[in-house]
N, C-alpha and C positions, 0 to 999 in steps of 0.2 A: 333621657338620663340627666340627671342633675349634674352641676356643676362639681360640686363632691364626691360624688359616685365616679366619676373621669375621673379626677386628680385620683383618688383610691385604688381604681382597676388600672392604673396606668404603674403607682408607686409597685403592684403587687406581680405586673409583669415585669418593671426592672428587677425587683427580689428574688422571682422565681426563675428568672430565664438563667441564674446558675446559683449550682447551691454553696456556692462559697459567699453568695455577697445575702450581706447585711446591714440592718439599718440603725444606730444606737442615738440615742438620745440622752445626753449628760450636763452634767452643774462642777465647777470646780470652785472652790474656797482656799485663797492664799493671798502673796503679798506679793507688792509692786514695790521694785527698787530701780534708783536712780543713777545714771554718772554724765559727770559734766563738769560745769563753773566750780559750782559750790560741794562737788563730788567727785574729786577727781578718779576716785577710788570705789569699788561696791564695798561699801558698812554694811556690817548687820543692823544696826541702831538706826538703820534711814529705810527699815524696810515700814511698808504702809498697807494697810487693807485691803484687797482685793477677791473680783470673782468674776465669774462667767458663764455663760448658758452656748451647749455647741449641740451642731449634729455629724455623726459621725457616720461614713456611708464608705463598708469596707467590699471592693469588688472583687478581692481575691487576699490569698492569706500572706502576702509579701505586701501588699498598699492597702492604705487606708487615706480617703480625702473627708476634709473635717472644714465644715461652717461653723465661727466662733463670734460673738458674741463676748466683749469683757472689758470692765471697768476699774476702777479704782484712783488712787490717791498716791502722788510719789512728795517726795521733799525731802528736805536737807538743812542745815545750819552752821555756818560758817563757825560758831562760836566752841565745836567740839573736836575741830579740827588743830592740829597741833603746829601745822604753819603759819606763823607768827601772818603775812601776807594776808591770810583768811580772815586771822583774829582780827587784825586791822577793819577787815572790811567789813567785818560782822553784818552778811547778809542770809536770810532763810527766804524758806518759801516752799507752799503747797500745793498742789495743780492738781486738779479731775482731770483725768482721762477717760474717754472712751473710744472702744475699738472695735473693729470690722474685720475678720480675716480670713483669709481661705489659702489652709497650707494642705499638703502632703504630707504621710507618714510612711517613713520604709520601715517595716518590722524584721529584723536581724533573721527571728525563730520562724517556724509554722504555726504563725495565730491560725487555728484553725477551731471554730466549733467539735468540741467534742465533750460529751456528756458525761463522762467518765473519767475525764484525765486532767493533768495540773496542764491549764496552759496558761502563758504568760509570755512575754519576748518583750527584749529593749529596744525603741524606736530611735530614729531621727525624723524630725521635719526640717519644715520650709516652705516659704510660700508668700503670697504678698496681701496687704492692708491697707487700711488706711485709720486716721484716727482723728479725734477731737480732744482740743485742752483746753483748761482756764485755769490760771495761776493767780493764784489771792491778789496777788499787787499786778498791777500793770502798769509800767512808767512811762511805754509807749506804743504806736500802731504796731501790731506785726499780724502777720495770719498764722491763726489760730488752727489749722487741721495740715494733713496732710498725709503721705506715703509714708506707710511703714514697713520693716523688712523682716518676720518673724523669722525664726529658726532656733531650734534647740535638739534637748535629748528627750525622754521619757521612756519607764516603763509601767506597761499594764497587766494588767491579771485576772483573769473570769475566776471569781474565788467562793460564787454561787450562781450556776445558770437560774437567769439572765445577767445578773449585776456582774458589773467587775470595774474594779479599784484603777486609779493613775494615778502616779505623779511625773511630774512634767517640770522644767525648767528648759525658760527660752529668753533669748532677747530681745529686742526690736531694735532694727538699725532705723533711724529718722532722718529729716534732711531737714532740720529747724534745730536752732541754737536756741529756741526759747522755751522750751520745758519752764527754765527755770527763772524766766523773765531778764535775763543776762544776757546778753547773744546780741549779735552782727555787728555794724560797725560802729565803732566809737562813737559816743554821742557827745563826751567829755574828755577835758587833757585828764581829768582826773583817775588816775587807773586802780583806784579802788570800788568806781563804778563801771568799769569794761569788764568784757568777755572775752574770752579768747575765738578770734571769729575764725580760725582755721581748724575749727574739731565742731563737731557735733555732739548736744543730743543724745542719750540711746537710754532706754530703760528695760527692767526685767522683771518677768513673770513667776513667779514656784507655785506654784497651786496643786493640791490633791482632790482628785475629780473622782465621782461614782457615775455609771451611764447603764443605763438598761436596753438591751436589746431583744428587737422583735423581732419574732419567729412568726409569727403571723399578724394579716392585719384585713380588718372585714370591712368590708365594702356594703354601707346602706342599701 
């Protein structure tokens, strides 16, 4: 038996050994926001482009664990901030992200397959990550990836067996001060090029996601 044909007859005995679990595959489209140095606050105006590829693998109709995949663009500009401190320093800046994560979903309702009826329920996750950045400027060494701490809300809705709709808003807790090329410890007396080195870090996801789920799946 081929190498494929195992991976298949194996996915099809986790599937079928109860008929609550299912297996979805989805894309989400939205924006990444920032807070820190040059943010102390979430703006709308600093939200940036974003998306993601996940798989979503529900074993019964209270959890849901979800492999995630998601990128995007955060930044910010010290210039449209109204404390006079920012204005002074009149610093911006843009960073890639990339992410890795594997959260949990508790679902409030009975997400349960059913072909006939409205289902839908609002979620919480959590769970942990890790990521990758690169910020247009860099003025000095620092490392570049690290541990991330997702968690947020979401709800979802099957509003055509198989498809069904999300939207989701979560966080990420970080343990890097440099998103925003600002961070750790002074490098200057001059404190319009410091950070503040006892906060971190953290950015945010809103994305609305479509995922399809299989009900069957054939084996070569």
């Amino acid at each position: 038996m081929s190498l494929l044909a195992s991976i298949c007859c194996f996915i099809i005995f986790l599937t079928s050994s109860a008929s609550a679990q299912k297996i979805e595959l989805g894309a989400g489209l939205g924006g990444f926001n920032y807070k820190g140095d040059i943010a102390p606050h979430l703006r709308l105006r600093f939200f940036k482009p974003g998306g993601s590829l996940f798989f979503r693998y529900n074993p019964n109709s209270a959890l849901s664990l979800r492999a995630e995949i998601a990128g995007g663009l955060i930044g910010a500009d010290d210039a449209v901030s109204n404390d006079p401190f920012q204005q002074a320093r009149n610093m911006s800046f843009r960073t890639r992200i990339i992410e890795g994560s594997a959260v949990a979903e508790y679902n409030f309702l009975d997400y349960k397959d059913r072909r006939f009826a409205v289902n839908w329920t609002p979620y919480v996750f959590g769970g942990i990550g890790i990521n990758s950045f690169k910020p247009n400027i860099v003025t000095s060494e620092y490392k570049t990836s690290g541990l991330v701490l997702p968690y947020g809300v979401g709800i979802k809705y099957q509003f055509k067996r198989p498809w069904n709709l999300g939207i989701e808003y979560g966080a990420r807790k970080t343990f890097t001060d440099y998103l925003d090329n600002l961070g750790g410890d002074p490098i200057s007396t001059d404190k319009l090029v410091q950070g503040d080195p006892s906060t971190k870090d953290s950015y945010y996801f809103l994305k609305l996601s479509v995922t399809y789920t299989f009900y069957r799946i054939f084996c070569p």
